[in-house]
Every structure is written in C-alpha cells, then in structure tokens.
Backbone bond lengths (Angstrom), bond angles and torsions (degrees), N, CA, C in turn:
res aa  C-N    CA-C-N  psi(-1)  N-CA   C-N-CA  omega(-1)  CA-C   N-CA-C  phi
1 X - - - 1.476 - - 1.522 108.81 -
2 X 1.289 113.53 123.46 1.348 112.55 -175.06 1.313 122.69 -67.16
3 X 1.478 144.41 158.29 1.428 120.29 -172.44 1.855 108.58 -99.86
4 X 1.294 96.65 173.60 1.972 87.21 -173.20 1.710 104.10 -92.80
5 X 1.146 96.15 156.59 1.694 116.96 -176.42 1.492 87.12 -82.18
6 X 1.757 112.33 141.75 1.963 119.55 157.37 1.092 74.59 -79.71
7 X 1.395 86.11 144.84 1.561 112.84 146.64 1.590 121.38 -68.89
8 X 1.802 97.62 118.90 1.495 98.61 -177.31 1.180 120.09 119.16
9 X 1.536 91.04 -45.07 1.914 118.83 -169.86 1.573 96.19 -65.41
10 X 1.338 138.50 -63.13 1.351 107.87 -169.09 1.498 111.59 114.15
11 X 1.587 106.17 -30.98 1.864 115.23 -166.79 1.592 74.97 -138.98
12 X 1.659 94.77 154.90 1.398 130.96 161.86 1.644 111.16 -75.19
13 X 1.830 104.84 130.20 1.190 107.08 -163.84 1.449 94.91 -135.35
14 X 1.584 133.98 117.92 1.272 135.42 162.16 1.207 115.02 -44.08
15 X 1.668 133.27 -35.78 1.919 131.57 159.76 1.083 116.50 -140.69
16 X 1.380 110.64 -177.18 1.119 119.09 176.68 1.263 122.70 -136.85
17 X 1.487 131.61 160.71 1.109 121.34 168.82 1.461 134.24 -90.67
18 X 0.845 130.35 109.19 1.728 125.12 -153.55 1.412 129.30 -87.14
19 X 1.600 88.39 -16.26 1.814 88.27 170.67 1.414 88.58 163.74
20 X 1.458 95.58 165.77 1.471 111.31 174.28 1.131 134.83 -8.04
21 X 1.583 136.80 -75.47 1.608 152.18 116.16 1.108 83.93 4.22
22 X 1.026 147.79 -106.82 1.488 131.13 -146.32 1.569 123.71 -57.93
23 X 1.330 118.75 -34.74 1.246 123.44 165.66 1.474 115.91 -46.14
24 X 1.314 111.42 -43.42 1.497 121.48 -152.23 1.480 89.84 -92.91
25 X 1.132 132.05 -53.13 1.599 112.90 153.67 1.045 130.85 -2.05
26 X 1.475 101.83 -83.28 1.271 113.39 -174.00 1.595 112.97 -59.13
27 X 1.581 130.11 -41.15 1.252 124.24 -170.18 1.180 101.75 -74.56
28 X 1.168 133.45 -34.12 1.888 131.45 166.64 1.481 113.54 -36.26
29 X 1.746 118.46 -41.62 0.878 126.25 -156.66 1.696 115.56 -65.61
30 X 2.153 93.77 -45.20 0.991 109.04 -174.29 1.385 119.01 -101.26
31 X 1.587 100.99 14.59 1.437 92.28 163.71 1.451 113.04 -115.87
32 X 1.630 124.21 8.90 1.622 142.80 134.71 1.155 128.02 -27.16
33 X 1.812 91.90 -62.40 1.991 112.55 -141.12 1.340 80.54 -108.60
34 X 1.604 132.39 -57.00 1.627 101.10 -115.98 1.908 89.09 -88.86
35 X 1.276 118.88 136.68 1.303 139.00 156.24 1.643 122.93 -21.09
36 X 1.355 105.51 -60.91 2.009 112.43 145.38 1.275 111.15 -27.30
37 X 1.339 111.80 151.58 1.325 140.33 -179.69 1.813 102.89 -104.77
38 X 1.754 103.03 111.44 1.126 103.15 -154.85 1.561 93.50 -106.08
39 X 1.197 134.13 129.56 1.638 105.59 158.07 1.844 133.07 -165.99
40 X 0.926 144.04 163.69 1.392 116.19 -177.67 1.708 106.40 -124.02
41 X 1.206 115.51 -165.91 1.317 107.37 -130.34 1.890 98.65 -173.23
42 X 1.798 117.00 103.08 1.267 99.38 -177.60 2.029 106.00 -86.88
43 X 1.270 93.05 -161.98 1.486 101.72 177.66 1.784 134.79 -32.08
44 X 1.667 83.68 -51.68 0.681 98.44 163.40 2.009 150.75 -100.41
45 X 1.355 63.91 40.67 1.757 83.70 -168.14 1.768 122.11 77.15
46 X 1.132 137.56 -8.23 1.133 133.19 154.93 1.286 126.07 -37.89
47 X 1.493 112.62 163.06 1.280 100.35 -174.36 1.891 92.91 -110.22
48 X 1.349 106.86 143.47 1.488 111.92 170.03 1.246 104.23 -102.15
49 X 0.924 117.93 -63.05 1.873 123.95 -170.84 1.501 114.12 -111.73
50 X 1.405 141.28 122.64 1.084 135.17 165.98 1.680 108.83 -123.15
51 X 1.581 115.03 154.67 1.433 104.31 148.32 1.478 131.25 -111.91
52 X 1.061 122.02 -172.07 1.468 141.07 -146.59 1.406 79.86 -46.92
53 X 1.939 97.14 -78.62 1.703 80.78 -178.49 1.415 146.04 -18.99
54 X 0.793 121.52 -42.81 1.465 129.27 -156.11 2.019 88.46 -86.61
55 X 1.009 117.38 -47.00 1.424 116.44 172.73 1.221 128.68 -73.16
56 X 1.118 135.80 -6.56 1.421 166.35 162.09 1.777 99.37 -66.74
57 X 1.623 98.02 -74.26 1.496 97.30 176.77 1.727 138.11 -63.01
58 X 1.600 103.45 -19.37 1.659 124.63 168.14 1.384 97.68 -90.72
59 X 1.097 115.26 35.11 1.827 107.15 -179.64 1.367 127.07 18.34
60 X 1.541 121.39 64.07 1.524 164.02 148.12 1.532 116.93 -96.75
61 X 1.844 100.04 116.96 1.489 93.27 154.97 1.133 128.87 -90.69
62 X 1.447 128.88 8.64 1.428 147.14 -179.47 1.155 137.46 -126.35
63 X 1.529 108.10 84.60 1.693 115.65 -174.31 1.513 122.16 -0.23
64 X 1.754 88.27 -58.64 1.428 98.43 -158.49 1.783 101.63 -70.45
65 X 1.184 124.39 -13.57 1.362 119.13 -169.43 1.018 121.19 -80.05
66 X 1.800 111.77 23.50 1.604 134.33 -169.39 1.877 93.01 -117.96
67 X 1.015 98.05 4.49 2.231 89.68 -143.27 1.995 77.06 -86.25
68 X 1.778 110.26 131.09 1.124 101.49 158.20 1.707 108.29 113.38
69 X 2.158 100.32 -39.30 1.451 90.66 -170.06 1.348 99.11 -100.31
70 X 1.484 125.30 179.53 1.495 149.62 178.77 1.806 96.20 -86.95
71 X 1.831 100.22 177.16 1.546 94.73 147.14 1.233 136.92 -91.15
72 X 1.765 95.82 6.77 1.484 94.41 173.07 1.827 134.03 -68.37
73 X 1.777 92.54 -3.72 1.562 106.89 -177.72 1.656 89.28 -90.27
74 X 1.401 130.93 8.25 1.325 99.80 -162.98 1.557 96.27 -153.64
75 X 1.254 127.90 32.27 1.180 129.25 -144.05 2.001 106.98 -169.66
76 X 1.457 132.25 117.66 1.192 110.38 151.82 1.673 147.60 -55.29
77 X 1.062 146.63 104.03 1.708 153.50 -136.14 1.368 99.46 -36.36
78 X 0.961 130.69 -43.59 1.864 127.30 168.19 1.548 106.38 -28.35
79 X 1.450 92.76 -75.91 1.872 108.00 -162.94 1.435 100.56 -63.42
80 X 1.127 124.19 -38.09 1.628 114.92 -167.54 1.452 100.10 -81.01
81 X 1.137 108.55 -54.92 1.575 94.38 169.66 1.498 136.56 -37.70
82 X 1.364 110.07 -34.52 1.333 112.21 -157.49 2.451 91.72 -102.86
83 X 1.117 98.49 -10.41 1.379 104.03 159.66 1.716 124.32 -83.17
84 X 1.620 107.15 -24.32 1.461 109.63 -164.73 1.644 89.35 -89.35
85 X 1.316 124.17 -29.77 1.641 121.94 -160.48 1.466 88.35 -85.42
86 X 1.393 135.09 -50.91 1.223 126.86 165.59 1.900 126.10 -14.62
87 X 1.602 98.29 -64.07 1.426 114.94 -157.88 1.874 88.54 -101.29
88 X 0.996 121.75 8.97 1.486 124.74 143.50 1.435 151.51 -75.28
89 X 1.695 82.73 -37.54 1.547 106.93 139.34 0.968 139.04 -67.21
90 X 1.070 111.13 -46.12 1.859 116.52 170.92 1.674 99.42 -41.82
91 X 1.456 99.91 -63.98 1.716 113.81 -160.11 1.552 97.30 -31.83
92 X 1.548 103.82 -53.00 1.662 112.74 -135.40 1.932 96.18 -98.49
93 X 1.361 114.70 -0.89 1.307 116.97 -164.52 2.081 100.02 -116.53
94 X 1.881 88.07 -48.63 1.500 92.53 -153.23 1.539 141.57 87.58
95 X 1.774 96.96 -0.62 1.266 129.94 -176.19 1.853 97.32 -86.18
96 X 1.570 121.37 137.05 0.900 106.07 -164.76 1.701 108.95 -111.66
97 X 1.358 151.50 179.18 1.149 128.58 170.09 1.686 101.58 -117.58
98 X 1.258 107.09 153.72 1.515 109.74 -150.96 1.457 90.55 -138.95
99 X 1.437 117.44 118.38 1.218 116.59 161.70 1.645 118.86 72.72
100 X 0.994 114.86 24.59 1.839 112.58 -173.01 1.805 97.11 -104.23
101 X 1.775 78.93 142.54 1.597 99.44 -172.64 1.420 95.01 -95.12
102 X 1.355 134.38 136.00 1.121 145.14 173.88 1.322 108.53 -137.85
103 X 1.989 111.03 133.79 1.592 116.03 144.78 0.846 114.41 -109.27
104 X 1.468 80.74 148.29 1.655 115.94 -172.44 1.642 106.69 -104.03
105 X 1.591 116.89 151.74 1.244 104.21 166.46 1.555 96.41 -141.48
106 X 1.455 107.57 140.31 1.418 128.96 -173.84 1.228 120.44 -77.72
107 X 1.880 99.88 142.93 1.612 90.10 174.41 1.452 146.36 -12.71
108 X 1.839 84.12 -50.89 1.678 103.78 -167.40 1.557 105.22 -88.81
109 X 1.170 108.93 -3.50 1.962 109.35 -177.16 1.314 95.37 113.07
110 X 0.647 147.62 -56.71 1.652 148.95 -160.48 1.896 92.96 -42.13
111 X 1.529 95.64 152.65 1.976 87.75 176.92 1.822 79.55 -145.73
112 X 2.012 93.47 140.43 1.596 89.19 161.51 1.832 88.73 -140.30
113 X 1.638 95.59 165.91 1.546 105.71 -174.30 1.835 106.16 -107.90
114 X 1.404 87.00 148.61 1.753 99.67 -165.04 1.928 109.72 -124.23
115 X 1.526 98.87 125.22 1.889 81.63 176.29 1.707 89.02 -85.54
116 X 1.385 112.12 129.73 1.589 125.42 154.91 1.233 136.84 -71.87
117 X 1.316 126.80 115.22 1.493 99.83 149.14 1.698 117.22 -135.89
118 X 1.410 107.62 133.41 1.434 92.08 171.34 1.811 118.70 -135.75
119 X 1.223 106.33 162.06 1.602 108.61 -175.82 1.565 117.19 -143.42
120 X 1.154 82.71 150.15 1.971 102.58 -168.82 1.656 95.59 -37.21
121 X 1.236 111.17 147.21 1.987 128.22 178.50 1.812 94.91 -120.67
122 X 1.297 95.34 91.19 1.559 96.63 155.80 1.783 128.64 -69.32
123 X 1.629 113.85 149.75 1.222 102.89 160.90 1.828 119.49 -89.16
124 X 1.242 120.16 -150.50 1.155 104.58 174.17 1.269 138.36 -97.04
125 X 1.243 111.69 9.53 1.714 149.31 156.44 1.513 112.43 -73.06
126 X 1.292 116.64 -10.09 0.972 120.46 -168.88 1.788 131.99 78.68
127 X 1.569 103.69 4.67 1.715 122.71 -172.82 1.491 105.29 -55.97
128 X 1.218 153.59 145.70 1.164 140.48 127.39 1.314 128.75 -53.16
129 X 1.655 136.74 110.21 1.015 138.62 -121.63 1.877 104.73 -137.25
130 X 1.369 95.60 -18.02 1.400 112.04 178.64 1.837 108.57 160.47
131 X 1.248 115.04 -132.50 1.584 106.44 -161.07 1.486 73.60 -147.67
132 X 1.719 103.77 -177.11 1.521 122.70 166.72 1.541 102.37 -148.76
133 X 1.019 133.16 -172.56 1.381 111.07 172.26 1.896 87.93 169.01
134 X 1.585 92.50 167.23 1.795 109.19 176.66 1.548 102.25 -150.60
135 X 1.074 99.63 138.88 1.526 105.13 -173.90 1.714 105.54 -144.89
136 X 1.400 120.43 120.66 1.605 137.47 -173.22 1.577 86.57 -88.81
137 X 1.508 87.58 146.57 1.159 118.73 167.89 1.898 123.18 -88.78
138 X 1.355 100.36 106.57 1.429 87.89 -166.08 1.384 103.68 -124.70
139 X 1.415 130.84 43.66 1.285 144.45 177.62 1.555 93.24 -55.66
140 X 1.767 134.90 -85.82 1.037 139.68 177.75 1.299 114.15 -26.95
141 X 1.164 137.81 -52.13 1.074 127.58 177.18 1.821 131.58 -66.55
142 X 1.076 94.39 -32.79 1.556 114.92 170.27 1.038 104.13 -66.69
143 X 1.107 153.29 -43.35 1.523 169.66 -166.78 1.500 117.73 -87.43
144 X 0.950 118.89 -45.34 1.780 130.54 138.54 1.756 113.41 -23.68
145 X 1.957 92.40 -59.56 1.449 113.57 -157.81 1.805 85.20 -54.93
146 X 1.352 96.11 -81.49 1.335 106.45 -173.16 1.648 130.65 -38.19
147 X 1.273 121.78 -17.96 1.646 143.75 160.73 1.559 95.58 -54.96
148 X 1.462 106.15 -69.65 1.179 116.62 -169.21 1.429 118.43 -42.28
149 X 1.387 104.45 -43.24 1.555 110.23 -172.49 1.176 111.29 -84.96
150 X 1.676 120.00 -4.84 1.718 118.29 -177.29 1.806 80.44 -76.33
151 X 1.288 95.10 -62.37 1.816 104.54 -166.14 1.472 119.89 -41.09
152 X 1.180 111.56 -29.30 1.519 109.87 171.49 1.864 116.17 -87.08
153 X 1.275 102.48 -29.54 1.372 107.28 157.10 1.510 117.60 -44.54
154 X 1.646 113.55 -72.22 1.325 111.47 -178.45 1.382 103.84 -47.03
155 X 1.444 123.30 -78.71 1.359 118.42 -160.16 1.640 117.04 -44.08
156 X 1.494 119.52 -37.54 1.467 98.80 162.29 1.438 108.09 -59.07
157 X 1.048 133.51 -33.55 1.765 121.98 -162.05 1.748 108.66 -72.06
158 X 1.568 112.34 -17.20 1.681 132.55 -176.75 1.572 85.31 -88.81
159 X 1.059 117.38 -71.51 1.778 109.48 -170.18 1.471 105.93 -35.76
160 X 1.604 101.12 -66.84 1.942 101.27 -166.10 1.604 92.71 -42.81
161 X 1.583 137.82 -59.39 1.074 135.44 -155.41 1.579 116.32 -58.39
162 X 1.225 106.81 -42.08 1.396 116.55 157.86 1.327 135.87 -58.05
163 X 0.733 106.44 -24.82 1.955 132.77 -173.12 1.864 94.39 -92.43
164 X 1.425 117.04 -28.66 1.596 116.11 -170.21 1.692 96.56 -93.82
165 X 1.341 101.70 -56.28 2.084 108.56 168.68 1.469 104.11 -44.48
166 X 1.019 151.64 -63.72 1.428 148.73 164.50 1.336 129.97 -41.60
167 X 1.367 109.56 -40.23 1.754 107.36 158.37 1.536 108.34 -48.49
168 X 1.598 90.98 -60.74 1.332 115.18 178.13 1.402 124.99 -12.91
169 X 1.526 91.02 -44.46 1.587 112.03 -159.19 1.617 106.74 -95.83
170 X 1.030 103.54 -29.73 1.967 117.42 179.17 1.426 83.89 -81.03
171 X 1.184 147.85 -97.90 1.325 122.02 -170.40 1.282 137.62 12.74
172 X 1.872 93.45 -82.00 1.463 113.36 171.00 1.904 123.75 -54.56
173 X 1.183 76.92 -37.79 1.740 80.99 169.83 1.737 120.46 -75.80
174 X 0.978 109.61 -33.50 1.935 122.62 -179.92 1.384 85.06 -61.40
175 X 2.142 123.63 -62.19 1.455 102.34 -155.68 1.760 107.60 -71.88
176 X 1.430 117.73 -9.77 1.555 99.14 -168.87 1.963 100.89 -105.90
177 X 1.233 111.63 21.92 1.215 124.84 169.05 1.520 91.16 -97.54
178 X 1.277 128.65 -47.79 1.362 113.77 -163.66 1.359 113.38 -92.17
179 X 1.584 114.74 -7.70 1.431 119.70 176.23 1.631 100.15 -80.61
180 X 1.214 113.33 -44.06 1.487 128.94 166.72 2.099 100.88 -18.07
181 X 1.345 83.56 -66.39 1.804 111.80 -161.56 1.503 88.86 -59.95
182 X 1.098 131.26 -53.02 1.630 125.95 -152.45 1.747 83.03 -96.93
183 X 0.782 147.48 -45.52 1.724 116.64 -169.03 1.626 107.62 -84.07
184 X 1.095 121.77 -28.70 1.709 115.45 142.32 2.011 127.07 -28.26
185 X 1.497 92.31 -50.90 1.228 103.15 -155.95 1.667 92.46 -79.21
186 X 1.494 119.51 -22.96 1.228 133.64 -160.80 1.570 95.26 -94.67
187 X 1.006 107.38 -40.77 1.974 99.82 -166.35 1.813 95.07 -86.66
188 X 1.781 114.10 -6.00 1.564 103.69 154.92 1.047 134.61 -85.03
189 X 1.733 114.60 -12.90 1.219 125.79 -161.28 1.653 113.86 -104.79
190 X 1.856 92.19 -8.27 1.835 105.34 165.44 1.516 97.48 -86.05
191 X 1.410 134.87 -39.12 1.675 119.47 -178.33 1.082 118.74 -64.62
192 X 1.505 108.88 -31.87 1.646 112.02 169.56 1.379 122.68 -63.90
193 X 1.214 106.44 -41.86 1.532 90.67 167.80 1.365 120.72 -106.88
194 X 1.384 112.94 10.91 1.657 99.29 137.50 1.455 138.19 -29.05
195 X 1.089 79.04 -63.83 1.432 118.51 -172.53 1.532 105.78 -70.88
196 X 1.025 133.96 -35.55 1.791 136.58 179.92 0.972 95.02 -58.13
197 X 1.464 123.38 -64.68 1.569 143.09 -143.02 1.289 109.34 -60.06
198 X 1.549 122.53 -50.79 1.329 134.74 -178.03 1.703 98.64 -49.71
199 X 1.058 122.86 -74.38 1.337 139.25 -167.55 2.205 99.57 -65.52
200 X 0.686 100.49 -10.48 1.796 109.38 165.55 1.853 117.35 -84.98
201 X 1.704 103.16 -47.04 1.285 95.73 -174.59 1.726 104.73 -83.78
202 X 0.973 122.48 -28.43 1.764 121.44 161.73 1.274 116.24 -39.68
203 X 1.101 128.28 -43.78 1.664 141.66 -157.77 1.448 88.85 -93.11
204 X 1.382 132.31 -47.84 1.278 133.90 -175.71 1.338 101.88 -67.09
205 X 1.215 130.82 -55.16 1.422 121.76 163.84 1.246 142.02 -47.24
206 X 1.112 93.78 -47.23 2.170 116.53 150.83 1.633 121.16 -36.13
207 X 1.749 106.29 -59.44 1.578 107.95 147.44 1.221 125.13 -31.07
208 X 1.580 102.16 -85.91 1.327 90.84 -163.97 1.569 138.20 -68.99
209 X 1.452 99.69 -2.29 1.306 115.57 161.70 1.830 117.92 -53.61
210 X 1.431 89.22 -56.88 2.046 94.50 179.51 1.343 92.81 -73.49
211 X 0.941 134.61 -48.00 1.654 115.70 178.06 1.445 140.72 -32.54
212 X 1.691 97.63 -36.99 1.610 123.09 157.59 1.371 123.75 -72.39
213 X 1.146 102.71 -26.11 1.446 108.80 -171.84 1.684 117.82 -88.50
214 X 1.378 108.17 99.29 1.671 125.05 177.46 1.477 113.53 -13.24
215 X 1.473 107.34 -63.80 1.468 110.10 -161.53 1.609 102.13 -59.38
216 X 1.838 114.58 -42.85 1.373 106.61 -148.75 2.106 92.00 -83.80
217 X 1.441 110.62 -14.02 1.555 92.37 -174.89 1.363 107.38 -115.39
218 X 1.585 103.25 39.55 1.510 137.81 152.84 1.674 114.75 -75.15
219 X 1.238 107.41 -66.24 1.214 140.92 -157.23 1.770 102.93 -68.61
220 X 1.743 81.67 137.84 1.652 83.86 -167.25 1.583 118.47 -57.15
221 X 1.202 115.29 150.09 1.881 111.58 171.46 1.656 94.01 61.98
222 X 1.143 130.99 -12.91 1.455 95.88 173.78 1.701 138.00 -58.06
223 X 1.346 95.12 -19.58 1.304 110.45 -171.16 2.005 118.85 -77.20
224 X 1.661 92.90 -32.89 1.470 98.04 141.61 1.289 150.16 -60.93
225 X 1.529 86.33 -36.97 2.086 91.35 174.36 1.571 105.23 -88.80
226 X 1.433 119.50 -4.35 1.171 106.22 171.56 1.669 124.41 -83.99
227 X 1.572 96.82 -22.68 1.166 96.09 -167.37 2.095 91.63 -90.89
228 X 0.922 117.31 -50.10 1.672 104.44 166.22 1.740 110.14 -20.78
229 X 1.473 98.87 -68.20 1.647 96.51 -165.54 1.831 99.50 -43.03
230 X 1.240 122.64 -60.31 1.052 133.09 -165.83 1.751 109.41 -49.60
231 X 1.125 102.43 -35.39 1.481 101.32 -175.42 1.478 115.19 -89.79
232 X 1.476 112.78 -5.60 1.542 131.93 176.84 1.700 111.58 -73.91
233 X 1.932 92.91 -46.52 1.484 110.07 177.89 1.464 119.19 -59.76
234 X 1.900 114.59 -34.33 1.224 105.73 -171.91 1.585 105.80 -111.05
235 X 1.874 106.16 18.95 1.519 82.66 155.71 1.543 101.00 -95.05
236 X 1.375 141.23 -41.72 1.231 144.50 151.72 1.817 121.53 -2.21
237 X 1.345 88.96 -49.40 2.093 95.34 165.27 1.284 118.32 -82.74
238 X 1.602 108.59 -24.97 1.392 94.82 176.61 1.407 123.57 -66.40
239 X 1.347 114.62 -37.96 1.354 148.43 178.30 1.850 92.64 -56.66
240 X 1.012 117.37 -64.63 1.264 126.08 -172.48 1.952 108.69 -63.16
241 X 1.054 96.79 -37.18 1.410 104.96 158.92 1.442 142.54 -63.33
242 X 1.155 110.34 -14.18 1.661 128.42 -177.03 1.361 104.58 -130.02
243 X 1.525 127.41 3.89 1.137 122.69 145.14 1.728 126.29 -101.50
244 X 1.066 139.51 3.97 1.406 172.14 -166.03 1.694 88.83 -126.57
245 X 1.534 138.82 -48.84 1.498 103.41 171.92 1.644 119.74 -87.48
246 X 1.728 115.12 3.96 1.258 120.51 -162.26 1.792 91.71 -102.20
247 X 1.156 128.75 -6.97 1.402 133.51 160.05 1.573 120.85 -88.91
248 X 1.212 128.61 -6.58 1.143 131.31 170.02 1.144 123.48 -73.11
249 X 1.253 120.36 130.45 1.273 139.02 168.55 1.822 129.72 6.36
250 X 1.358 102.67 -79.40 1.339 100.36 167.39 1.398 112.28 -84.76
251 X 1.193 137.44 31.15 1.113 138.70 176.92 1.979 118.85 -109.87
252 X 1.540 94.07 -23.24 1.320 139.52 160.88 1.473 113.15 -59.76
253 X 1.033 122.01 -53.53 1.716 135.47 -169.50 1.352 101.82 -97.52
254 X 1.694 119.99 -28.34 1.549 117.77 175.81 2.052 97.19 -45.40
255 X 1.689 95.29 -52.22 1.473 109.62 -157.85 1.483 116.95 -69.17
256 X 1.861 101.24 -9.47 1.653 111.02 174.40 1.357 100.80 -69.34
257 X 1.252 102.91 -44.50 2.179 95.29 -146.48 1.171 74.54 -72.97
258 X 1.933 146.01 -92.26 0.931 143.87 -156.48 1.563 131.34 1.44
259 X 1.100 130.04 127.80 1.775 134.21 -164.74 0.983 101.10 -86.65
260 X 1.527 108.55 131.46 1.708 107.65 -172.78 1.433 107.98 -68.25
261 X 1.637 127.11 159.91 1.242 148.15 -169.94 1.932 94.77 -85.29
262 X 1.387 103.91 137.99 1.277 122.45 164.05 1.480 104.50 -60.77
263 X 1.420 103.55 157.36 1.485 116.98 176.24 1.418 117.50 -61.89
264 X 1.478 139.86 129.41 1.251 133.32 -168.99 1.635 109.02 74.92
265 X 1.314 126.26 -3.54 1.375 111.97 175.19 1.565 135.06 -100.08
266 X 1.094 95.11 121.88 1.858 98.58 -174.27 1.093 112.78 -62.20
C-alpha cells in the first residue's frame, strides 16, 4: 500500500500530525522515552520544560522539580557559568551552538561530559524567547577515551623498556661474541706455544752440548754465536711465556667481563 503525500510536503509521509493533541503526544513521548537530555530554557536561563532525562541526570525523580531553576542549583560556578554565557548568546545573537562537548562538574563533585546543542526558541512573532537544546550523555565514552590514553601511555613506556632490554641484550651478546674470540684466540696461542717450547728446549740442549765441547769453544767467534743463539732462545721463551700465561684460565674470564673494543680500536 503506497503511503499518502502531506499536503504541501512534497515527500511521501506514512502520518501525519493533525493538530495539537497530536503534537503534544508526540512531545510527551520524547520527553518520557528518548535517553537525550531534552529541555527548554527561558531568557533567563531557567528551565521551562525538561525531560525525564535531564532529571534523572541532576538526580531528580520529578521533571517538574527542575521547573524555575538555572544550572547554577545543579552545577559548580565554573560549569554553570560557562553554560549561562553560552545560552546568552544565543538569546542576544540567535547564533546557535552545534555540537559542543562540554564538562560538567556536579554539585556533589562528581563531573560527567555532554555533546551539546542548543538553539534560539522563538515565539510566534518571531521574539527570541529563550533557547531549547539536547545534550547526550557521553561520560562513558570519554572515559574509555581517557583508559585508552593511560593504555597507550603504558604500552609506549613497555616498548621504550623493551627497546632498552634489547640493546641490553646486543651488548651482552657483542661482549660474549668477543670473549668467544679472545679465549679461542687464547686456547690457540697455548698450542702454539706448546708446540715452540718442545723444539726450544732441544736447541737449548744442543747449546749446551757445543758449549762443552773443547774443539767447538776453541774455535774462533764461536763463543759469540753461541751466546747470540742463546739469547735468541730466551727471547723465544719469553714470548712463549706470556703466551702460555695469556691462555690461562683466569686470564680467559679477565677477557669475558671486559667490554668489547669499538671497531678500529686498539
């Protein structure tokens, strides 16, 4: 069934309103049901008409127990103030406010946040006569907001911490990569001179063998090249000596704790 055109209207309308009685219906309805904060408002900032809502939220079970006061009965002097200069403007401008988030803080201390909007209330002369206005309750959501922003706080403060444990950790790993390198280099530098040494005390024995021996510490200049060799052998042990103590044990763990050397640094 198709729906009927108002007359006038231009668009297809499932009803209509037929008169007065019906108007007032309907505004009963929505100043009952709807969840919004419904309400009007003379010159001087009073309230003429409110709904449930709005008494619900000033902690009133009775509409009417709004009829007459400001928000200054319901409101700390900040918030009411900065609502009465608002809807003063309207009065004195006709300019309307659209959409403004406002906190409020309550008589009792308690504060909740509201999206606003309100606009000039003509009479039928067209006078501006006071305001009307609806304002959502968006305490929960604001409160969310603000969760949110602790929570992203912490988690940057877990990242940086994480991000510092991980340096942390490349550190620790560079020095036991490089302790790695030096007790390697150390448990090669004891086989090496393992290995020298053997072939050192032979030669030392070799000396002192020609040393005993008449003919050779007869012989011209021998006694120089003997004593060279000899002094060749014990720089050779010394050498062999400070590598055999640079493989030892605690000498090893000196090179653990130690902070590894920058690139290019002696």
């Amino acid at each position: 069934m198709a729906a009927k055109e108002s007359p006038g209207s231009g668009i297809d309308s499932p009803f209509t309103i037929s008169g007065p009685d019906e108007k007032r219906r309907f505004m009963d309805f929505l100043l009952e049901s709807m969840p919004d904060q419904i309400y009007f408002k003379d010159r001087e900032s009073r309230f003429t008409c409110v709904s449930r809502a709005v008494a619900e939220h000033l902690g009133k079970s009775d509409p009417r127990e709004l009829i007459g006061k400001t928000d200054f009965d319901f409101f700390d002097e900040q918030t009411a103030r900065v609502a009465f200069d608002d809807e003063q403007i309207i009065i004195a401008t006709g300019r309307p406010v659209l959409g403004k988030v406002e906190r409020g803080t309550h008589s009792d201390g308690h504060y909740s946040w509201s999206l606003t909007t309100k606009l000039p209330l003509h009479d039928a002369s067209g006078a501006i006569i006071g305001i009307g206005g609806i304002s959502k309750d968006i305490t929960a959501i604001k409160e969310m907001e603000a969760q949110l922003v602790k929570a992203n706080g912490e988690l940057a403060s877990r990242q940086q911490a994480l991000e510092e444990a991980n340096a942390q950790l490349k550190t620790a790993q560079a020095q036991l990569i490089e302790a790695e390198k030096a007790q390697l280099t150390a448990r090669l530098a004891f086989g090496v001179a393992h290995e020298i040494r053997n072939p050192l005390n032979i030669l030392n024995m070799g000396i002192e063998f020609l040393s005993a021996d008449p003919v050779v510490s007869q012989a011209v200049g021998s006694t120089g090249i003997l004593k060279e060799l000899v002094d060749a052998i014990n720089r050779a042990e010394s050498v062999v000596a400070r590598l055999m103590e640079c493989s030892q044990p605690e000498h090893i763990e000196t090179l653990r704790q130690s902070p590894p050397r920058a690139p290019g640094q002696v």
